[in-house]
C-alpha positions as CSV (number, residue, x, y, z in Angstrom):
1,X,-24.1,33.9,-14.3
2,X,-24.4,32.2,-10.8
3,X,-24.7,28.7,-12.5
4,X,-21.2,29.2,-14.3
5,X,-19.6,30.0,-10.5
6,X,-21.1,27.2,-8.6
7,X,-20.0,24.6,-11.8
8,X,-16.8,26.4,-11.6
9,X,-16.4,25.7,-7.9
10,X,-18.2,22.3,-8.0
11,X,-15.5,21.1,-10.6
12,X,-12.5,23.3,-8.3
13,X,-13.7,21.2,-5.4
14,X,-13.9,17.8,-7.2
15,X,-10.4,18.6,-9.0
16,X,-9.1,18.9,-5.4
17,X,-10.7,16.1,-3.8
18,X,-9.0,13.9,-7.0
19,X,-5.4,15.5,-6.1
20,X,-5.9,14.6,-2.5
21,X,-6.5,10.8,-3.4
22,X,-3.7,11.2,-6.3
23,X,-1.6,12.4,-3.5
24,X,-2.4,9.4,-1.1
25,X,-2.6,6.9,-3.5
26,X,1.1,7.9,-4.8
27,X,2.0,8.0,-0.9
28,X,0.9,4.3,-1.1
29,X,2.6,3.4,-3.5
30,X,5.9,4.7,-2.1
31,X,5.2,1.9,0.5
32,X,4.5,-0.4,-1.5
33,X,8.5,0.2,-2.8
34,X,9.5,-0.1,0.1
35,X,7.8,-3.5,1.1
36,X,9.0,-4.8,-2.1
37,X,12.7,-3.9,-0.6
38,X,12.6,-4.9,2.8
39,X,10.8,-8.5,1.8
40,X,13.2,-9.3,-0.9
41,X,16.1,-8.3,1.6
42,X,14.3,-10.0,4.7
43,X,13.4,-13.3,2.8
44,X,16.9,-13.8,2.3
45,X,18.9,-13.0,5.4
46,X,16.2,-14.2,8.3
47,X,18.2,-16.6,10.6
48,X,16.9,-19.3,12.4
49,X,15.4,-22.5,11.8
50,X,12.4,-21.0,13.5
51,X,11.9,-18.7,10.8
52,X,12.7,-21.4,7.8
53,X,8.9,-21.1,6.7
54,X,8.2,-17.3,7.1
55,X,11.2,-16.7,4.6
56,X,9.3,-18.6,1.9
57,X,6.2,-16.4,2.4
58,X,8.4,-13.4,2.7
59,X,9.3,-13.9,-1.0
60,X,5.8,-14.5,-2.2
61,X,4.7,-11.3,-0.3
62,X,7.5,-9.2,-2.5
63,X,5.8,-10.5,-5.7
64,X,2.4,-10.1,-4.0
65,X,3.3,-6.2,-3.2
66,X,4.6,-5.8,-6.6
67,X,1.2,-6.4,-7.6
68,X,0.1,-3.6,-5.7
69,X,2.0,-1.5,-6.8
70,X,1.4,-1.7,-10.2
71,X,-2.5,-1.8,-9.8
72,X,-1.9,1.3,-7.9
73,X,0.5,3.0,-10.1
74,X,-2.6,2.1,-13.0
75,X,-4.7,3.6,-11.0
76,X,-3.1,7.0,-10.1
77,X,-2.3,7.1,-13.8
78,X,-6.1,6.6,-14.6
79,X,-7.1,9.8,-12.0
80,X,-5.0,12.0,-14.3
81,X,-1.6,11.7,-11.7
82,X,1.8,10.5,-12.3
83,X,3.1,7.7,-10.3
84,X,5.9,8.2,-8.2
85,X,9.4,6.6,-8.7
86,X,10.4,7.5,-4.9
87,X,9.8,4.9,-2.2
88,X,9.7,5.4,1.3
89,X,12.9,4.8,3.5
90,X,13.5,0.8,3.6
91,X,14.0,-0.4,7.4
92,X,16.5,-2.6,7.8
93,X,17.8,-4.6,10.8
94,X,20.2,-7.8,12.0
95,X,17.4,-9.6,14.2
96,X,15.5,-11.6,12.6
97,X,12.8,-11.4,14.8
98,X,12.9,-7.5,14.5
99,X,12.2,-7.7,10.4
100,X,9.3,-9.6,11.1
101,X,8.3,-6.7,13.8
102,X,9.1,-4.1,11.0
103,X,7.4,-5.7,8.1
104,X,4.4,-6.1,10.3
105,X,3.8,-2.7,11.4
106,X,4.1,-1.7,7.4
107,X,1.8,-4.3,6.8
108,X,-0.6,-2.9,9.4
109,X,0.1,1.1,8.4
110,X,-1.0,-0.1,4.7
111,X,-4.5,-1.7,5.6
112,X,-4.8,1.4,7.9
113,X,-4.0,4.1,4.5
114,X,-5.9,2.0,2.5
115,X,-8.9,2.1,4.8
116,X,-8.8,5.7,4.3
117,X,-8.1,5.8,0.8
118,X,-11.1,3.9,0.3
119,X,-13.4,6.2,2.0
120,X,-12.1,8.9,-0.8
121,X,-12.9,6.9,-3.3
122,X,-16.0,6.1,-2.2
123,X,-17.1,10.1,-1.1
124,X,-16.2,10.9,-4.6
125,X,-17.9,8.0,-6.9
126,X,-14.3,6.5,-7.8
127,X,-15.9,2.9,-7.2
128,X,-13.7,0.9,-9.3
129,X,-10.7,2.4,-7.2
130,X,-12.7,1.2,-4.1
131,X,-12.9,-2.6,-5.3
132,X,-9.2,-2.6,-6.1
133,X,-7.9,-1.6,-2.8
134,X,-10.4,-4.1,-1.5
135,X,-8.3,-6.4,-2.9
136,X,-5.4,-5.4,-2.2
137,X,-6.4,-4.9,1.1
138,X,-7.5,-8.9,1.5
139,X,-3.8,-9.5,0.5
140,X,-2.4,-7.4,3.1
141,X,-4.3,-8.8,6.0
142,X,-3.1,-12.2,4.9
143,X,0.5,-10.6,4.8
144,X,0.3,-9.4,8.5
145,X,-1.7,-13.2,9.0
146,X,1.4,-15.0,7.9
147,X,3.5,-12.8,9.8
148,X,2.2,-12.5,13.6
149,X,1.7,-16.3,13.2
150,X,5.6,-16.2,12.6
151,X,5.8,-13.9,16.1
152,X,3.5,-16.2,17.7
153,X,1.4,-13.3,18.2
């Protein structure tokens, strides 16, 4: 009878760990919305000859975070979730140097959840999930790349 408990509870614990990544993962992809928003919108009202090439990339990062989001919309599906149709608040502002700020700091709050999502998937044997966000991940520092060599940070 013991055995039946401690399956019970092993499964009740794994169950929750899954609901927890579900949970982040659909938190991720909210961002991933909202990166999709603010590059399409940013890519096309930056101002300044100094910020002619960043505009370009800006629109290459939208499709690129598309892409995301639909690996991790495959994924959450995959876990047994639903993927969320809410996205996070857009940021918006007038100074072009500001958007770049803004998209950066998303940029950098993504690598930082996916970091974390990663270790999840990695306590709970969800490799494949791992790789992808690797991926994903790669992407993102090259996002945040193109954009402090924008800020000439």
């Amino acid at each position: 009878m013991s055995g039946i408990s401690e399956s019970a509870d092993a499964d009740g614990a794994s169950s929750s760990i899954k609901e927890e990544i579900i949970k982040g993962l659909n938190e991720d992809l909210a961002r991933e919305y909202k990166a999709i928003i603010q590059y399409i919108v940013f890519s096309s009202t930056l101002k300044g000859a100094e910020y002619g090439n960043i505009a370009g990339q800006l629109e290459k990062h939208a499709s690129e975070e598309l892409e995301h989001a639909l690996k991790v919309a495959k994924q959450i599906d995959y876990l047994g979730g639903t993927p969320t149709m809410k996205g996070k608040e857009p940021e918006n502002s007038e100074d072009s140097r500001e958007m770049l700020e803004i998209d950066l700091r998303a940029e950098q709050e993504t690598v930082k959840n996916y970091r974390e999502r990663i270790r999840q998937a990695e306590r709970t044997g969800e490799y494949a999930l791992s790789e992808v966000l690797r991926e994903i991940i790669a992407q993102e520092q090259d996002h945040e790349i193109d954009l402090k060599d924008a800020l000439g940070l």
